[in-house]
C-alpha beads as a LAMMPS data file, in Angstrom:
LAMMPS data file: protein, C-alpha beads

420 atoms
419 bonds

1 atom types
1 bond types

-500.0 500.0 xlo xhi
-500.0 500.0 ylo yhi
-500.0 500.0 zlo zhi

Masses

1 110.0

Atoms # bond

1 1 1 -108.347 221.031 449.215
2 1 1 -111.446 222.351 450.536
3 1 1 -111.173 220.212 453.947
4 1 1 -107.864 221.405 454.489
5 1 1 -108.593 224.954 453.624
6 1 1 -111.310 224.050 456.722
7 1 1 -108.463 222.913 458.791
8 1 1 -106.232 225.877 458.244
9 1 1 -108.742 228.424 458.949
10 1 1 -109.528 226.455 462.471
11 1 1 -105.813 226.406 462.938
12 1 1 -105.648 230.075 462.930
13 1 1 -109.225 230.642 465.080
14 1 1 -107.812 228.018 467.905
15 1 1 -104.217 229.975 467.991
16 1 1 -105.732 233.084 468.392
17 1 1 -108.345 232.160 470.356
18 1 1 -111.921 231.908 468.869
19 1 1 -115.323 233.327 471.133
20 1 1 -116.556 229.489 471.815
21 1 1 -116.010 228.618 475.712
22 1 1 -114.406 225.665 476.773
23 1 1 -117.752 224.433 478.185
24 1 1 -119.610 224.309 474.794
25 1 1 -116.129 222.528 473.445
26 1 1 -116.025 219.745 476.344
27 1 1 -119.847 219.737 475.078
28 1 1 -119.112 218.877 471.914
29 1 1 -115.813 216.968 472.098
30 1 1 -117.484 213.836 473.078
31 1 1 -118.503 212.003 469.845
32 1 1 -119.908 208.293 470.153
33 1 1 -118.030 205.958 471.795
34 1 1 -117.583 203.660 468.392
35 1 1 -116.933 206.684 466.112
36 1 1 -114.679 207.916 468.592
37 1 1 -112.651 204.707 468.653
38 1 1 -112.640 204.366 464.732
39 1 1 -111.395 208.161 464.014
40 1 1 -108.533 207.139 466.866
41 1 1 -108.093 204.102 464.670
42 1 1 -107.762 205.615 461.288
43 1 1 -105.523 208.890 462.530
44 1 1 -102.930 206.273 464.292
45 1 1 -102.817 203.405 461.841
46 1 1 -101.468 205.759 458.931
47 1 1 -98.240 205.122 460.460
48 1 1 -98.414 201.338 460.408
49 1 1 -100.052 202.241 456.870
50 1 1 -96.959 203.975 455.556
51 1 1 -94.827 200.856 457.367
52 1 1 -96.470 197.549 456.230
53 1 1 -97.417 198.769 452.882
54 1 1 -94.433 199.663 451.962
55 1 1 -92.768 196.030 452.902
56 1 1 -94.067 193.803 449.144
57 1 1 -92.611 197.021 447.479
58 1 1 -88.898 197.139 449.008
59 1 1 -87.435 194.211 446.159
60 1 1 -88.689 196.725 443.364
61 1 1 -87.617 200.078 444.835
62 1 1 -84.269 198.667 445.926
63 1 1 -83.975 197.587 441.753
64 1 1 -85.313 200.266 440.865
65 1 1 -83.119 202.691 443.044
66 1 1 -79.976 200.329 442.357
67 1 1 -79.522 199.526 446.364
68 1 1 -76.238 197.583 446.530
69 1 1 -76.868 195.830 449.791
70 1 1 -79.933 194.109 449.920
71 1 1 -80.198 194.726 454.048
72 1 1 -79.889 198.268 453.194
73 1 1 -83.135 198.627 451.243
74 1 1 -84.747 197.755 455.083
75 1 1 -84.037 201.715 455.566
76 1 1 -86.953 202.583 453.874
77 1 1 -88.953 201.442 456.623
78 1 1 -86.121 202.630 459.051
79 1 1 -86.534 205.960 457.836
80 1 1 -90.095 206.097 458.781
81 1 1 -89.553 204.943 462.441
82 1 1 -86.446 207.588 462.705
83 1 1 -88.954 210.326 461.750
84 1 1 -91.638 208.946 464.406
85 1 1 -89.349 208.855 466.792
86 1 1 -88.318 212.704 466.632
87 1 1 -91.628 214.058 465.658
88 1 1 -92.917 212.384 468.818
89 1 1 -90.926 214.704 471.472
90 1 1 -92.556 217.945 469.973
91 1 1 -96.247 217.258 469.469
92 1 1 -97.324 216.197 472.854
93 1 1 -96.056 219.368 474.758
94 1 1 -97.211 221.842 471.462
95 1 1 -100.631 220.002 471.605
96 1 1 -100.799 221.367 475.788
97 1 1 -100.338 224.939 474.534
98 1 1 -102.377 224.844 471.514
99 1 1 -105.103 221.902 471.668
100 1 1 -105.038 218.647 470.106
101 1 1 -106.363 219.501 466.699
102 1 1 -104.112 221.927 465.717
103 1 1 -100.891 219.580 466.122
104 1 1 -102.863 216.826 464.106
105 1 1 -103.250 219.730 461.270
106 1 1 -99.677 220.681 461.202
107 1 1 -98.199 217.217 461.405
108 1 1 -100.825 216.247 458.248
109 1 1 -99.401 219.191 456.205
110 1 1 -96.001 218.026 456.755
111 1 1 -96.717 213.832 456.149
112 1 1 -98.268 215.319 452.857
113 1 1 -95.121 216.768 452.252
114 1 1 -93.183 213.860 452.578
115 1 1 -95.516 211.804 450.512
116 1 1 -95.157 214.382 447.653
117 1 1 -91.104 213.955 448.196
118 1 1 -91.092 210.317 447.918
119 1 1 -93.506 210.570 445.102
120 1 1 -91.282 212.476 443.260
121 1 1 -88.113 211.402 444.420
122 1 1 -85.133 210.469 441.819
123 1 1 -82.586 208.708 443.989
124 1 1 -82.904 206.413 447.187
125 1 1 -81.510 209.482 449.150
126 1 1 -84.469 211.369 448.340
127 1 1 -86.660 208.943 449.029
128 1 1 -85.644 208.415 452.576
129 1 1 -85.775 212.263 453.294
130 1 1 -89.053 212.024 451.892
131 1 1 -89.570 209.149 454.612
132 1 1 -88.130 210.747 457.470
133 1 1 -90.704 213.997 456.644
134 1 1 -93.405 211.244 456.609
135 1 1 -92.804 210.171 460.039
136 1 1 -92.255 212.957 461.195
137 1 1 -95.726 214.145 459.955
138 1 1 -97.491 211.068 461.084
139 1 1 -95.817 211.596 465.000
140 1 1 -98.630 214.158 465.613
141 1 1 -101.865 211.656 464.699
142 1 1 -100.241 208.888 466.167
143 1 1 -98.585 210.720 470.276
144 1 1 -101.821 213.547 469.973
145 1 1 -104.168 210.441 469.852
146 1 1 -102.721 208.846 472.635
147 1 1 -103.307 212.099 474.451
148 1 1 -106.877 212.782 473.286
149 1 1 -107.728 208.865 474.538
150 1 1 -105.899 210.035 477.954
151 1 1 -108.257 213.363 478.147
152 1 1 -111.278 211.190 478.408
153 1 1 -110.464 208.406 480.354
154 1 1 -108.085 207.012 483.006
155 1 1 -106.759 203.731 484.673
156 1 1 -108.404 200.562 483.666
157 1 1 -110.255 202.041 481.682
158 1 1 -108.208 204.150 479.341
159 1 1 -106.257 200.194 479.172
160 1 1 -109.457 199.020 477.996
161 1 1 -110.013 201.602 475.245
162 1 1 -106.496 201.703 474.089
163 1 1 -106.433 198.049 473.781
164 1 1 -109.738 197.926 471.460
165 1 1 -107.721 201.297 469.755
166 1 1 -104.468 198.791 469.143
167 1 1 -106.277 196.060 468.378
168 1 1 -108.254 197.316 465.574
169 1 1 -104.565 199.092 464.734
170 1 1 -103.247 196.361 464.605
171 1 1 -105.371 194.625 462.380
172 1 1 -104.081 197.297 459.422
173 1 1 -100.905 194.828 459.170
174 1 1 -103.404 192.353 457.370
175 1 1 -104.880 194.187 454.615
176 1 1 -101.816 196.568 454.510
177 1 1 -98.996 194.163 452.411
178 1 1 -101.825 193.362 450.331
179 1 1 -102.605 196.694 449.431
180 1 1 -98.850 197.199 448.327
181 1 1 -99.017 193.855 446.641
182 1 1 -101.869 195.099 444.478
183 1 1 -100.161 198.126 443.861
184 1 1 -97.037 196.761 442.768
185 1 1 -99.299 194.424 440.516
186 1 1 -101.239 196.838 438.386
187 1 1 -98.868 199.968 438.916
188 1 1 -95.921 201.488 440.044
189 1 1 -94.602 201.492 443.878
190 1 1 -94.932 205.375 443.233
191 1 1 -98.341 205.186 443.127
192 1 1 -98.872 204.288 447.156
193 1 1 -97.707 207.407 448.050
194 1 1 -100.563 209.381 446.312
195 1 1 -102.489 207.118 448.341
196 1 1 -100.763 207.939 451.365
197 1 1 -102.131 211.819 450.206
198 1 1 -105.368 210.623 449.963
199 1 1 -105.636 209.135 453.227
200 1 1 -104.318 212.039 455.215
201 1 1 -106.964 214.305 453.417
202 1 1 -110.007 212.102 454.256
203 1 1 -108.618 211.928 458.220
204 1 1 -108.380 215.797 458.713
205 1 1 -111.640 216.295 456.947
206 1 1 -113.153 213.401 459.234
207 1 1 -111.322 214.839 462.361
208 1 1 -112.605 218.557 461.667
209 1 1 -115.906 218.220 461.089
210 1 1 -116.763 215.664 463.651
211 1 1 -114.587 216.042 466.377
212 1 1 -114.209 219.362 468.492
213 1 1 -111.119 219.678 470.499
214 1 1 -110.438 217.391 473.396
215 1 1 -108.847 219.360 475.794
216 1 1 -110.245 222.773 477.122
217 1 1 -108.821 226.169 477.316
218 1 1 -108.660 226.073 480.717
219 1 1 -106.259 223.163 481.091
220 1 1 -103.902 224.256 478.751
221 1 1 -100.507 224.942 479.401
222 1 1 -98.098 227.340 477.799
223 1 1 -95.417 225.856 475.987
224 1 1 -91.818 226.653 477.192
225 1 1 -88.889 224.531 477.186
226 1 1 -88.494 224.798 480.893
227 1 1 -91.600 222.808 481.003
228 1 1 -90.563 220.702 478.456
229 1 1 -87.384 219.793 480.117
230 1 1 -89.156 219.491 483.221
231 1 1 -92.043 217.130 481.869
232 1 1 -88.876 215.257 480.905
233 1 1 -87.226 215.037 484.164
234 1 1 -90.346 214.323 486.036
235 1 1 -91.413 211.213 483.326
236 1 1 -87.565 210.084 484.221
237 1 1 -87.920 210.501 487.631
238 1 1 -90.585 208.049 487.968
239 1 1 -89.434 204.518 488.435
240 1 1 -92.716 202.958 486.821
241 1 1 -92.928 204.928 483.831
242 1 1 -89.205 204.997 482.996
243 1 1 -89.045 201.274 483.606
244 1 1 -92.083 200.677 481.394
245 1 1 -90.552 202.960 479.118
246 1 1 -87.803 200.462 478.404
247 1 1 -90.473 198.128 478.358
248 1 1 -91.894 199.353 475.295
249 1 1 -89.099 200.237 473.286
250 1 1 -87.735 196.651 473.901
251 1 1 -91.266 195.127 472.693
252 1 1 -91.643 197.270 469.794
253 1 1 -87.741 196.437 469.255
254 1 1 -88.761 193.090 468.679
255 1 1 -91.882 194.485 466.363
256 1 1 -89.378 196.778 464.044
257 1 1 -86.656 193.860 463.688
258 1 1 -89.186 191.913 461.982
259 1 1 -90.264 194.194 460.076
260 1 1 -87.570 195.244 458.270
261 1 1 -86.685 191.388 457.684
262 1 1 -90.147 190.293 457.023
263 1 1 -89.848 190.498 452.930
264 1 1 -86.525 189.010 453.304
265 1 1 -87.966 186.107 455.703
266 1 1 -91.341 185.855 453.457
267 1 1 -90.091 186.068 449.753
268 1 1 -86.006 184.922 450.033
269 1 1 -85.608 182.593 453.006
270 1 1 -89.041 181.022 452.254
271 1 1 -89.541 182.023 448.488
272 1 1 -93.546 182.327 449.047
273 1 1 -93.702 185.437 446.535
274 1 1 -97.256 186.917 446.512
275 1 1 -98.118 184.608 449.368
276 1 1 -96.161 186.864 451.221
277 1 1 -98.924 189.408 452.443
278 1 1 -101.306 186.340 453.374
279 1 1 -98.627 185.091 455.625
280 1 1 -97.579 188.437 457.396
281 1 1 -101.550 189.139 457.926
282 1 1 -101.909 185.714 459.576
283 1 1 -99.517 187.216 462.611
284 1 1 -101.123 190.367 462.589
285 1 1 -104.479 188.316 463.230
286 1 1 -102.612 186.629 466.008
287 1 1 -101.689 190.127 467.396
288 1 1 -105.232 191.842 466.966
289 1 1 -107.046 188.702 468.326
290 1 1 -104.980 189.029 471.108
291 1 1 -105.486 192.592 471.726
292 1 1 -109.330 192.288 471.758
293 1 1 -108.872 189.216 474.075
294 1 1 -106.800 191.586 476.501
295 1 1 -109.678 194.813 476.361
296 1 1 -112.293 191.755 477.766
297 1 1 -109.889 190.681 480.292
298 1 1 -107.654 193.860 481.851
299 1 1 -110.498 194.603 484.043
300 1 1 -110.382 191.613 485.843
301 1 1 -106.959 190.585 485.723
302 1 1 -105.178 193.740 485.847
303 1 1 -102.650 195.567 483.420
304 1 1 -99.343 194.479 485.217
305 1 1 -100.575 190.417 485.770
306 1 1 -101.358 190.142 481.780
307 1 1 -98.048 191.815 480.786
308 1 1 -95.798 189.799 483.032
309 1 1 -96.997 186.239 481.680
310 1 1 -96.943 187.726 478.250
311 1 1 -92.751 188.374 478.475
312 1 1 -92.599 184.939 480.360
313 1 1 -94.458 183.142 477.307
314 1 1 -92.606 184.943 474.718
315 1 1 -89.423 184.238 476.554
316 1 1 -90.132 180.265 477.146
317 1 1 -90.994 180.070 473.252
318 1 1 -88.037 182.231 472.000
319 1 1 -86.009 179.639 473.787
320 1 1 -87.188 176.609 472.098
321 1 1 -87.435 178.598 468.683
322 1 1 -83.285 179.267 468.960
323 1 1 -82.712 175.844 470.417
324 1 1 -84.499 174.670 467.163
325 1 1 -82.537 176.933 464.923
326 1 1 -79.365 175.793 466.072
327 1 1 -80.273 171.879 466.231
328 1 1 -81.025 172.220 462.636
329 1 1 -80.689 175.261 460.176
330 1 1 -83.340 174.912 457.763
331 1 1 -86.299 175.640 459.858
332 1 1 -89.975 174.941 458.139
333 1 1 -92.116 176.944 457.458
334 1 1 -94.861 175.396 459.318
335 1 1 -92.302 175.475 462.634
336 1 1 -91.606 179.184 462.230
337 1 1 -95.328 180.094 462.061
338 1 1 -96.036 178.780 465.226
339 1 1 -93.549 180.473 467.093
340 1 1 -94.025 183.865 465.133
341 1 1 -98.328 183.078 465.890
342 1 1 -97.146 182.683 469.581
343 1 1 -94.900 185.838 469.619
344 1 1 -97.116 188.108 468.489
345 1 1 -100.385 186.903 470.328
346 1 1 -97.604 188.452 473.753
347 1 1 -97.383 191.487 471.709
348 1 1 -100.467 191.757 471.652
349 1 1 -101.198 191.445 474.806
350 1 1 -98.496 193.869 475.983
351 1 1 -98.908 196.545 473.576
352 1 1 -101.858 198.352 475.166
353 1 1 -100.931 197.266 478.496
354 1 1 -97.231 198.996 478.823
355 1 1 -97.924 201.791 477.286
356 1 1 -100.829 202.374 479.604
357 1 1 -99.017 201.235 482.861
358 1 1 -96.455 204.114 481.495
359 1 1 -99.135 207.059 481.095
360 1 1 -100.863 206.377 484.176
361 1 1 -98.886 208.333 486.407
362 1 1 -98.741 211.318 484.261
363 1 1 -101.962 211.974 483.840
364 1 1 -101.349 215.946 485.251
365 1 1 -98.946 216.102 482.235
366 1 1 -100.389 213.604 479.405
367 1 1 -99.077 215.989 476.424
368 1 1 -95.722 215.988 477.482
369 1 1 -95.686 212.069 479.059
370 1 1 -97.355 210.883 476.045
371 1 1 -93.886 212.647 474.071
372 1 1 -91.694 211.658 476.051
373 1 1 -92.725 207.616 476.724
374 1 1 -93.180 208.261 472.566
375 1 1 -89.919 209.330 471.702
376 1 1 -87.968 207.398 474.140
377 1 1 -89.305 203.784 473.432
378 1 1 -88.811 204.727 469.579
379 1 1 -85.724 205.662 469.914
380 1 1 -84.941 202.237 471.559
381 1 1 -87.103 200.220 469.376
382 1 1 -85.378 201.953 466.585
383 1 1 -81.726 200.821 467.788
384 1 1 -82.605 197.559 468.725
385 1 1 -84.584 196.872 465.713
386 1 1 -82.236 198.062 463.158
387 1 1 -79.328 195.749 464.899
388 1 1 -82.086 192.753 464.414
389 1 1 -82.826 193.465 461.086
390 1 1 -79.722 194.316 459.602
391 1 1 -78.215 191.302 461.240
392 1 1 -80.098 189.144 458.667
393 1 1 -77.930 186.503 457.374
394 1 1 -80.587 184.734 455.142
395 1 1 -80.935 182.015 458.553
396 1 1 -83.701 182.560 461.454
397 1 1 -81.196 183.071 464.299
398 1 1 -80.645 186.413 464.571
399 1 1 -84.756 187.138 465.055
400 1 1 -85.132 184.191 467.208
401 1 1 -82.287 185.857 469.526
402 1 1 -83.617 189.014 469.201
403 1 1 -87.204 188.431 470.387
404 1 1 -85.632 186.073 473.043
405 1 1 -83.317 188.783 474.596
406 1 1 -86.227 191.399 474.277
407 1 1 -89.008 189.256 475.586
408 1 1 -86.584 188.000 478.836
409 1 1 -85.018 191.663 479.393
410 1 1 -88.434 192.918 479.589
411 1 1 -89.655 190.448 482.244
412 1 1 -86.789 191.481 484.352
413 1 1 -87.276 195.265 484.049
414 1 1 -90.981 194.929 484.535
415 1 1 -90.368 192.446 487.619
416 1 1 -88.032 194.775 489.364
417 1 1 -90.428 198.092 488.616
418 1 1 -93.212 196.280 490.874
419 1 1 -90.734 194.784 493.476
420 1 1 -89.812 198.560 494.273

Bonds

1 1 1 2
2 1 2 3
3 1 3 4
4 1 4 5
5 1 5 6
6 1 6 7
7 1 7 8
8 1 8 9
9 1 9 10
10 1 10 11
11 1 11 12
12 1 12 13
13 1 13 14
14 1 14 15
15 1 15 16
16 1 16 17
17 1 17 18
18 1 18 19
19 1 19 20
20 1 20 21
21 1 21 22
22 1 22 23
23 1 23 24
24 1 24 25
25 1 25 26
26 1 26 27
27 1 27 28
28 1 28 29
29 1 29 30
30 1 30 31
31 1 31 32
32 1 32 33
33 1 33 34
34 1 34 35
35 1 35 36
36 1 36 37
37 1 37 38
38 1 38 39
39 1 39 40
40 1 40 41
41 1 41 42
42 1 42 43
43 1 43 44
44 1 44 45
45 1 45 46
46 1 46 47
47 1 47 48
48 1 48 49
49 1 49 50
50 1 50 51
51 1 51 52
52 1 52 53
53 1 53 54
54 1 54 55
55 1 55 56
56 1 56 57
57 1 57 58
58 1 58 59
59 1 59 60
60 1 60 61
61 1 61 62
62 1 62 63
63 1 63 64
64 1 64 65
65 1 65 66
66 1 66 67
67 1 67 68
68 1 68 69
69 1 69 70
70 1 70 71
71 1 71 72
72 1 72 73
73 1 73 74
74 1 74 75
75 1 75 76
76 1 76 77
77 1 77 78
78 1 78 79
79 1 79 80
80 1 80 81
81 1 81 82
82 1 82 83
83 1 83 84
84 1 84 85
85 1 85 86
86 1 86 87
87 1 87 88
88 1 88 89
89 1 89 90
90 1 90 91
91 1 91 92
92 1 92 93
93 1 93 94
94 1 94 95
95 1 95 96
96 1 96 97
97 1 97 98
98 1 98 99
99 1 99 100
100 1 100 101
101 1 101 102
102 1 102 103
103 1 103 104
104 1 104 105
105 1 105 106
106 1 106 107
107 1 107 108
108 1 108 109
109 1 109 110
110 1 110 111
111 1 111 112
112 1 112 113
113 1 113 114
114 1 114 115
115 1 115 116
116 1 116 117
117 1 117 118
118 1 118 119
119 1 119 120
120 1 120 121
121 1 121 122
122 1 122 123
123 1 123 124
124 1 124 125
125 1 125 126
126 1 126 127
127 1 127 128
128 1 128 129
129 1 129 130
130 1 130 131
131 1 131 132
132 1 132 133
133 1 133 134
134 1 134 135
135 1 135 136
136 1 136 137
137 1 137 138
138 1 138 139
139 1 139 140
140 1 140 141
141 1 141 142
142 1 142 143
143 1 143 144
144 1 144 145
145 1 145 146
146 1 146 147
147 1 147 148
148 1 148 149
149 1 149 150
150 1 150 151
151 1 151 152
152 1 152 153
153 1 153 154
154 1 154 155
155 1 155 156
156 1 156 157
157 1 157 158
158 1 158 159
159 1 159 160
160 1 160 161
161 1 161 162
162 1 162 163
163 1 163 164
164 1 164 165
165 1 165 166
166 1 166 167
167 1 167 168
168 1 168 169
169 1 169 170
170 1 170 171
171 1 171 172
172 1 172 173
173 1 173 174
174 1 174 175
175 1 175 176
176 1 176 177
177 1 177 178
178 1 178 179
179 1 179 180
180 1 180 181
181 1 181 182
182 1 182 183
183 1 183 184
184 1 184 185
185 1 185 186
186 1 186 187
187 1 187 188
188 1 188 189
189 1 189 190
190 1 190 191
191 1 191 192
192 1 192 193
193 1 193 194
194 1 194 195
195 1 195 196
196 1 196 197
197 1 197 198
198 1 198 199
199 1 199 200
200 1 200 201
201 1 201 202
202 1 202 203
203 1 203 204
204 1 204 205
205 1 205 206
206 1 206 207
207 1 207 208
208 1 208 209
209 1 209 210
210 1 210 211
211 1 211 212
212 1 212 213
213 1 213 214
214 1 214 215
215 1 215 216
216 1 216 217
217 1 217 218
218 1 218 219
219 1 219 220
220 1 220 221
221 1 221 222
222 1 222 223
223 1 223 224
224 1 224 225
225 1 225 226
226 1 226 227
227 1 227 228
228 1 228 229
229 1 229 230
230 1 230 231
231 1 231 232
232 1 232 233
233 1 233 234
234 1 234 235
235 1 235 236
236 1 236 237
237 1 237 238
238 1 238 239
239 1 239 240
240 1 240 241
241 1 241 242
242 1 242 243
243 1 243 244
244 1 244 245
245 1 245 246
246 1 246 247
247 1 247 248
248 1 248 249
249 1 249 250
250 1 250 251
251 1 251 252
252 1 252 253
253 1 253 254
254 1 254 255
255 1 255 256
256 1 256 257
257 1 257 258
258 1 258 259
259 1 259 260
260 1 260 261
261 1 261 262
262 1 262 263
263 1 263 264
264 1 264 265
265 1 265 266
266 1 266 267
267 1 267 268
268 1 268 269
269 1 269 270
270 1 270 271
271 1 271 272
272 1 272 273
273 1 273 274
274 1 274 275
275 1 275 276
276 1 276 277
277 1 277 278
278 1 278 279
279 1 279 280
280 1 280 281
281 1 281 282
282 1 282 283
283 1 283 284
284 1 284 285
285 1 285 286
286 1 286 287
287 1 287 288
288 1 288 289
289 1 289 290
290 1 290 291
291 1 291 292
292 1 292 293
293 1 293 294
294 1 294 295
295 1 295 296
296 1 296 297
297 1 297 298
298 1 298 299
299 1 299 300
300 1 300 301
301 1 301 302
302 1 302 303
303 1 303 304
304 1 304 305
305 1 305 306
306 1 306 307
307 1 307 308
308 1 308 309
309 1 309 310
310 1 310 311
311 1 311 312
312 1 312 313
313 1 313 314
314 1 314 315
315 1 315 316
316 1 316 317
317 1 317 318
318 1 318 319
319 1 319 320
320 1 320 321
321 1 321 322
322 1 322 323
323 1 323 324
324 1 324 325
325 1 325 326
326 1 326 327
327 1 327 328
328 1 328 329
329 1 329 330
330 1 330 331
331 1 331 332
332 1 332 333
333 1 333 334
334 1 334 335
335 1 335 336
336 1 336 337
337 1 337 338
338 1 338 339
339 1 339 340
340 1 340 341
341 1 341 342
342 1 342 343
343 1 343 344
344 1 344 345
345 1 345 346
346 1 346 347
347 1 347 348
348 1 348 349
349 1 349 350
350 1 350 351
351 1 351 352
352 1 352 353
353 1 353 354
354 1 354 355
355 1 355 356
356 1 356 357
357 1 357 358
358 1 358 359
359 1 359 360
360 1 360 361
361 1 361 362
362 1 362 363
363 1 363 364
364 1 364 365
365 1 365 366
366 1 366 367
367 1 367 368
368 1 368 369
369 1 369 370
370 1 370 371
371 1 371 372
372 1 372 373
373 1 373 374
374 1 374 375
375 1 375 376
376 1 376 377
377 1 377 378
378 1 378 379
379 1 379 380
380 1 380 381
381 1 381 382
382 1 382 383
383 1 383 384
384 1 384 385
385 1 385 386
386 1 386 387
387 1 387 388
388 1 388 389
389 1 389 390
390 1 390 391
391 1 391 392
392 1 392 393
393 1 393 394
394 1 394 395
395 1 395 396
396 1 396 397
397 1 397 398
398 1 398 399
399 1 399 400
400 1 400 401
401 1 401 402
402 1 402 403
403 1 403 404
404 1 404 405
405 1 405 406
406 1 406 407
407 1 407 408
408 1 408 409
409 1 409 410
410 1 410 411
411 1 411 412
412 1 412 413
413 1 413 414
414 1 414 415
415 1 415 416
416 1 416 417
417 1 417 418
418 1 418 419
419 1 419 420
């Protein structure tokens, strides 16, 4: 209570403008590099946090909740995403007007509301307005930290940082199904969203104490929705961030069909029960190892080389994955790791990469780019996602098709940006 009675009272100082100048803040704003990274870390992996920890627990809540359809229990995580996706559009241009910090405040005190909803929800209804509240929340930490990376560096280099930022991100999916799993084990599923609460109160005290705002008076901009709509037009407008755009939301598509079928995948198709988290946080290795790999290698290869042979390995293996799931429909478990290790190593590779390619451009406008490219590949990943998972039919197909379609649509887009 005490760090967010800190947070509140710098809320109110940075609104109505406080006596120190923006030199002394650029003065102070740069932390060490490696702290730097890890508070980007921790503010944008509470949204995986709130994703993959919730996957072990979706058998129990959908019993608990009396779900009828078993697919239907997948909008828990759903939810979430929908939530992400709209708080996404408003932080970035609010966080031009009235600094980075503030928005991260604001959007805790509102995930902490959503946490308490959930908590104390008595229906599934509840639960999932509770959920959408949550992502909304968790929008600001995760499109304000893309900006704050943006206000420091640039280019290659912002690729470089953002794909040490993802990788350690994505490295969360490991430990997170286990946490749930443990959770489930000596508790309720309630109990992970006083977690949640927890979490979000260590972050803002980390964030206030150590970090002073990112972006200076003097290159703030006042927020109107003329600008807004004109950020929008001008991010549309520009044939390589609207095509990598599409990009992204068909990648993270890919990402969100999965994960809403991963428990069914895991624990039904494959019965593995508790084995489950080890087996999701084996692809999440595959993912973060590959993420690491690209931060070593961007420099020297370049963003648009990596991301190209990425979609064009994904794409040859989602072909021989779908061949092999119509040849013969019991596909092993063994077979099915290889091709999901193989999958995700590309995502890995074009996570950071994209959405970097996207903000480069928009540097003049990072608060409202970093919305917009947010919001917009959501919204896609959301659509295409929920027709992946909910088109679960207790076989591998659908997935298979999905990632294929993604993986190839996204070469073509991406080849086409470059040729113009």
């Amino acid at each position: 209570m005490w760090a967010w009675a800190c947070s509140i009272r710098a809320m109110k100082s940075d609104i109505t403008f406080t006596t120190k100048t923006d030199h002394q803040q650029a003065q102070t704003a740069f932390m060490p590099f490696a702290e730097f990274v890890a508070l980007m870390v921790s503010l944008m992996s509470l949204s995986a946090l709130c994703i993959d920890a919730m996957l072990p627990m979706l058998g129990a809540i959908g019993k608990d909740m009396q779900v009828e359809n078993a697919n239907h229990v997948q909008y828990v995580i759903s939810a979430m995403l929908l939530g992400l996706a709209l708080g996404q559009l408003i932080y970035g241009p609010l966080s031009d007007n009235y600094g980075r910090k503030t928005m991260v405040y604001i959007g805790m005190l509102l995930f902490s509301a959503g946490s308490a909803v959930s908590l104390l929800s008595g229906n599934f209804q509840i639960l999932l307005i509770g959920r959408v509240l949550q992502g909304f929340g968790a929008a600001s930490s995760r499109i304000v930290t893309v900006s704050m990376v943006r206000d420091r560096y640039s280019g290659r280099d912002m690729a470089r940082v953002m794909s040490i930022i993802m990788g350690t991100f994505i490295f969360v999916p490991m430990v997170a199904p286990a946490i749930g799993q443990v959770i489930l084990i000596v508790g309720h599923w309630r109990y992970i969203f006083a977690m949640f609460l927890i979490i979000a109160t260590i972050n803002v005290a980390w964030m206030h104490f150590r970090l002073s705002e990112t972006l200076p008076r003097n290159k703030r901009k006042p927020f109107r929705f003329r600008v807004l709509w004109n950020g929008i037009k001008e991010v549309m407008a520009n044939h390589i961030t609207r095509g990598y755009i599409i990009c992204a939301g068909l990648v993270f598509g890919g990402l969100v069909g999965y994960l809403t079928s991963a428990r069914q995948i895991f624990q039904e198709y494959y019965d593995t029960g508790e084995w489950f988290a080890i087996y999701f946080s084996g692809l999440a290795l595959a993912a973060g190892c590959a993420s690491f790999l690209n931060s070593r290698i961007v420099k020297r290869f370049g963003m648009r080389l990596i991301a190209r042979y990425a979609f064009i390995v994904m794409a040859i293996a989602s072909t021989i994955f779908v061949a092999f799931c119509l040849y013969q429909s019991a596909v092993p478990l063994p077979v099915f790791m290889l091709y999901a290790v193989i999958t995700f190593f590309c995502m890995g590779l074009l996570f950071g990469n994209i959405n970097a390619i996207a903000m480069e451009p928009m540097g003049h406008i990072a608060g409202v780019a970093s919305a917009v490219i947010g919001a917009s590949s959501s919204a896609i990943s959301l659509i295409i996602g929920g027709i992946i998972g909910l088109s679960f039919n207790m076989t591998l197909l659908p997935l298979g098709i999905g990632f294929l379609l993604t993986s190839a649509a996204g070469f073509l887009i991406q080849r086409r940006v470059e040729r113009r």
